[in-house]
N, C-alpha and C positions, 0 to 999 in steps of 0.2 A: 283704482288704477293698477294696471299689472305692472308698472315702470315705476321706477323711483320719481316724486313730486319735481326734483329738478330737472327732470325730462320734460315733462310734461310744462312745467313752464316758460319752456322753450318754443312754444307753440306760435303764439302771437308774433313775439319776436322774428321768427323764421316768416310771417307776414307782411312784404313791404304796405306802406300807406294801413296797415290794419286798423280797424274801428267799423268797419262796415261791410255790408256785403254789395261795397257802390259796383254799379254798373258805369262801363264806358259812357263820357256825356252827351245826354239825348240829342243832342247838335248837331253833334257828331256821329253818331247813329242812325240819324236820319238823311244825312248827306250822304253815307256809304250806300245805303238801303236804295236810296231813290239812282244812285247809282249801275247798283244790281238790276233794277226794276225787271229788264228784259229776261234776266233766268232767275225770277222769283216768282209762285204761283201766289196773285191774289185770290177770292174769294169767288168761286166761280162753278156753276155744277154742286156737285157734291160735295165738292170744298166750299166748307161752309165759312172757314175763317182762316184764311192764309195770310205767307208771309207778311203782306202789304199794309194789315188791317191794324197793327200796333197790340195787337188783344195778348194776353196769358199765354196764348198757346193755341196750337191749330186746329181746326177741327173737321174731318169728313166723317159726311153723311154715311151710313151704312145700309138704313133701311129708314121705314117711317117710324120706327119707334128706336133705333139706335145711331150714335153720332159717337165717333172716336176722338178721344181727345188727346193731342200729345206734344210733350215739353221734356225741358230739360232745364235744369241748374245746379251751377255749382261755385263755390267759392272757400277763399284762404280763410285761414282759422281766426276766429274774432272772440273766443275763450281758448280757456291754457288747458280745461277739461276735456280730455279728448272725446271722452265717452258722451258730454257735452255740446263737441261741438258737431259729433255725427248725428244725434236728434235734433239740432237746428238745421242743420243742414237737410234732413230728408223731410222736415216738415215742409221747408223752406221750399222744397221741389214739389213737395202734393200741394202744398197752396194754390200752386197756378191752376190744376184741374180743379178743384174746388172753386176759385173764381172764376172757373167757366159754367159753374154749375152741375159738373161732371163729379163722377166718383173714383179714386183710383182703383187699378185692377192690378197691375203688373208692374216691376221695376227694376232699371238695371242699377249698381255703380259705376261710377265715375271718380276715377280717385289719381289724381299724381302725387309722388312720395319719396322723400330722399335717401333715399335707401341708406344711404352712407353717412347720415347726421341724425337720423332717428330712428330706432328698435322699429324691428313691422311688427312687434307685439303692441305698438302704439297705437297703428293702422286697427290694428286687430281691435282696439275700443272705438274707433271710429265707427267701424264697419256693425258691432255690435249698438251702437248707440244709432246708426240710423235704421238697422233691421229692427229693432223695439219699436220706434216711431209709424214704420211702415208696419208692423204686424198690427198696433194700436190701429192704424188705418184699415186695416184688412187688407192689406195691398201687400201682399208675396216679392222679396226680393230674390231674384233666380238668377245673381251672375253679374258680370261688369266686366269695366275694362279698368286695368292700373297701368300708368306708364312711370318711370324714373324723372323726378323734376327738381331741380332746387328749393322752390315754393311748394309745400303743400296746401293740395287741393284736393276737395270733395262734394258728393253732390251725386243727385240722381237725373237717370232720367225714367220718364214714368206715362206710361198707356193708362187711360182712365174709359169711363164710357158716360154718355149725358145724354138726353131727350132732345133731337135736333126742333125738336120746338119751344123747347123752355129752357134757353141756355142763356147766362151772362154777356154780354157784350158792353164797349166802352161807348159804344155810340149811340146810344140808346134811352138818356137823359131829357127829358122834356124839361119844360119848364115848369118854376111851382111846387116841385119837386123838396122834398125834406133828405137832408146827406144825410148819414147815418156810418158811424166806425165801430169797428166790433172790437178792436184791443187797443189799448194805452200805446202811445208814439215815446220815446225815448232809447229807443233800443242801440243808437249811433254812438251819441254822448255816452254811455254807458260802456261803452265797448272800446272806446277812444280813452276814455280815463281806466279803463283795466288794462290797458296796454300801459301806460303809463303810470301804474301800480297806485292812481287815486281813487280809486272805486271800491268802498267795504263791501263785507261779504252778502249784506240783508239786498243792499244796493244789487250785486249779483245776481243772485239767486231770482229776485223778483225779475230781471229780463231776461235769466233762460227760461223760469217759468212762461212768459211771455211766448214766447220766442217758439216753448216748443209744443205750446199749447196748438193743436190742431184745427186748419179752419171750416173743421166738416158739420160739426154743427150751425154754426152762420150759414155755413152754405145749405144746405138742408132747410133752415127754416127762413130762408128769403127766398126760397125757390116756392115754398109752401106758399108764402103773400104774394107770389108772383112778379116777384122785381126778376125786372132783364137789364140795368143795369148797374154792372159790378167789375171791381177789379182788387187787388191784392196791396197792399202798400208795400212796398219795398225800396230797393236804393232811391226812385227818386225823388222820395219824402212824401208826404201827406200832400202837400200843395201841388210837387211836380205832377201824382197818378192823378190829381183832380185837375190840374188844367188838362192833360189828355185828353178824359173823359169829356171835360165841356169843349174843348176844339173840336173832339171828333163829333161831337153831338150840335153843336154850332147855339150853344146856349153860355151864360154866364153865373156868378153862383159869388154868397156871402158866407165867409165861413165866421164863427165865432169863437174867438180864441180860447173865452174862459171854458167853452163847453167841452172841448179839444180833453179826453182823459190822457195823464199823464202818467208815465214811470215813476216810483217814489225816486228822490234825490234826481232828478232828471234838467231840473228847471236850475238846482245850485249845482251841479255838475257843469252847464252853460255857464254859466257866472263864473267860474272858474278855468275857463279858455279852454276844455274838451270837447272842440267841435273838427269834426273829420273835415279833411279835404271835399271826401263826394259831398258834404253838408252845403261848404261853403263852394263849390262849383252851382248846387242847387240852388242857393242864394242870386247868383250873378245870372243864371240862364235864365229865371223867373222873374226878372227885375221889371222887363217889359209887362209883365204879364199880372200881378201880382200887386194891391196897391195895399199898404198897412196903417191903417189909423195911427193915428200919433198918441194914444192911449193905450196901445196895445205895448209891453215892454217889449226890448230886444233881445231878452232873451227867449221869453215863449215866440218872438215872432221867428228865431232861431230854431227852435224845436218843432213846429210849423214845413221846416224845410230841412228835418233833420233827418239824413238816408238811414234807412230803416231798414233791420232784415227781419224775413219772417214774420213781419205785420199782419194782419187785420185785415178783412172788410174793410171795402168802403164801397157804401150801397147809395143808388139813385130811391127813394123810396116816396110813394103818391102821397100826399099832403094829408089827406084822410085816414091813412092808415094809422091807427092808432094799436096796433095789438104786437106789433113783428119786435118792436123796441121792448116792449116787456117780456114778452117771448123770447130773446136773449138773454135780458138782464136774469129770468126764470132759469136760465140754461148756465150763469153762472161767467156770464161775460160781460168783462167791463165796455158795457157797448152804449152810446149816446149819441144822440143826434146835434150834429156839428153844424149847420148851415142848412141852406137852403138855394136850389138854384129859379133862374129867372129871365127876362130877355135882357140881351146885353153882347156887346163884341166877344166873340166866339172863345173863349180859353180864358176869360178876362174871371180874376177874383180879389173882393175886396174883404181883407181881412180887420172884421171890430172885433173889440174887445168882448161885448157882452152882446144878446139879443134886445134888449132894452132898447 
């Protein structure tokens, strides 16, 4: 760090509601949206995946062998490491091209910063901790925009390119179907107890590892077995991107708790009341939707619904496939097949404990 450490600890705190990278709740996002409807482009022509469609990120066609793909994200700081929390952050924004099955090409910043409560030499590890993330990607950062805010915030936005035929979508799940997650879930609870100064340093370290592990390998070799589809785990936990997936795709799915990889200290961090607000919003939205064995404990069924940044894969994957799951674990990721989907009321998941 180029600033004294009690700078830098300042980070989270200057974060209202910090522990997560929640997004506004899906409820509520979908009320607004259908709202806009008349000046939002759905999918249509060359726009292969607009506003409308709920996906990662957008996508028009270009030609018969290229498809653009493009997003944005950004969010307040959920570590005190600055140079930390700019590599989760710009992983956190190439994930969405990745779960479209696209590559990144190009990237802006995105940055608000309180000019008057923290050093822009602070900024200045940000900015370097997301250009390393993006050069690791091969993805060029050429520029941004920063404005003056109370809260800081950070985050890319990012041009990618993908084969408008062999691209991820959420709608795209049959039935029969084996889930499959490519990183360990706990990354909330972890970030909620480091705001709260309960989370050691081994406990740390293992969710930025996480965190700013990049998802261009998963996406590379699920595009190779030919899954279409896919989405990114993020705020609305594990359960929220998988009801998505099976509402849009009008299919239902068993997930398995014990199989679900976890964070180290992620499951006693729960047990210890560090669950975020977006966690427990995710709890109550999914209540309809969501039925939990009475074997299952409360707190993995917590971590289940626990808003995640910078997550993992979660793949639709054909029942036969048996080679793409070791083909990760070979590629060095904690990746395990969680459930399986099936016929049943459309977004409907029932959570057991084991496969058994």
């Amino acid at each position: 760090m180029s600033v004294p450490a009690a700078k830098a600890a300042r980070l989270t705190s200057l974060s209202p509601g910090a522990g997560c990278a929640c997004k506004l709740p899906m409820s509520k996002l979908e009320n607004l949206l259908s709202s806009l409807t008349p000046g939002l482009q759905p999918a249509s022509g060359d726009l292969l995946i607009g506003a409308l469609e709920g996906d990662d990120a957008a996508v028009l066609r270009l030609d018969d062998e290229r498809a653009l793909v493009l997003t944005t994200d950004f969010f307040t700081p959920i570590v005190d490491d600055a140079y930390d929390w700019g590599r989760i952050a710009a992983a956190n924004a190439l994930s969405d091209v990745y779960a479209m099955g696209g590559r990144p090409l190009i990237a802006v910043n995105l940055a608000a910063w309180p000019g008057s409560d923290l050093p822009i030499e602070l900024l200045g590890d940000v900015l370097r901790g997301g250009a390393d993330v993006a050069t690791e990607a091969g993805c060029p950062v050429v520029g941004g925009h920063t404005v003056d805010d109370a809260v800081p915030k950070y985050g890319m936005a990012v041009v990618g390119m993908a084969h408008p035929d062999h691209l991820f979508a959420i709608d795209q799940i049959a039935e029969g179907q084996q889930l499959v997650l490519t990183k360990p879930i706990g990354t909330g609870v972890v970030a909620t107890a480091l705001k709260n100064g309960a989370a050691d340093e081994s406990t740390i370290q293992a969710a930025v590892d996480c965190m700013t592990l990049l998802n261009a390998g998963a996406s590379e070799l699920a595009l190779a077995a030919g899954v279409r589809a896919a989405t990114d785990v993020t705020g609305f936990s594990l359960l929220g991107h998988l009801h998505r997936m099976l509402r849009a795709s009008g299919v239902a799915a068993t997930v398995f708790a014990d199989r679900v990889p976890l964070l180290p200290g992620a499951i006693d961090l729960v047990d210890a009341g560090f669950v975020s607000g977006g966690t427990r919003a995710n709890i109550e939205r999914l209540k309809d939707a969501v039925t939990v064995d009475g074997d299952v404990t409360s707190a993995l069924s917590t971590l289940l619904h626990d808003a995640q940044t910078s997550g993992g894969l979660l793949l639709s994957v054909p029942q036969e496939d048996t080679e793409l799951l070791a083909a990760l674990q070979r590629r060095g990721l904690t990746a395990a097949v969680i459930g399986r989907t099936a016929a049943g009321p459309a977004g409907a998941i029932n959570v057991r404990r084991t496969a058994s």
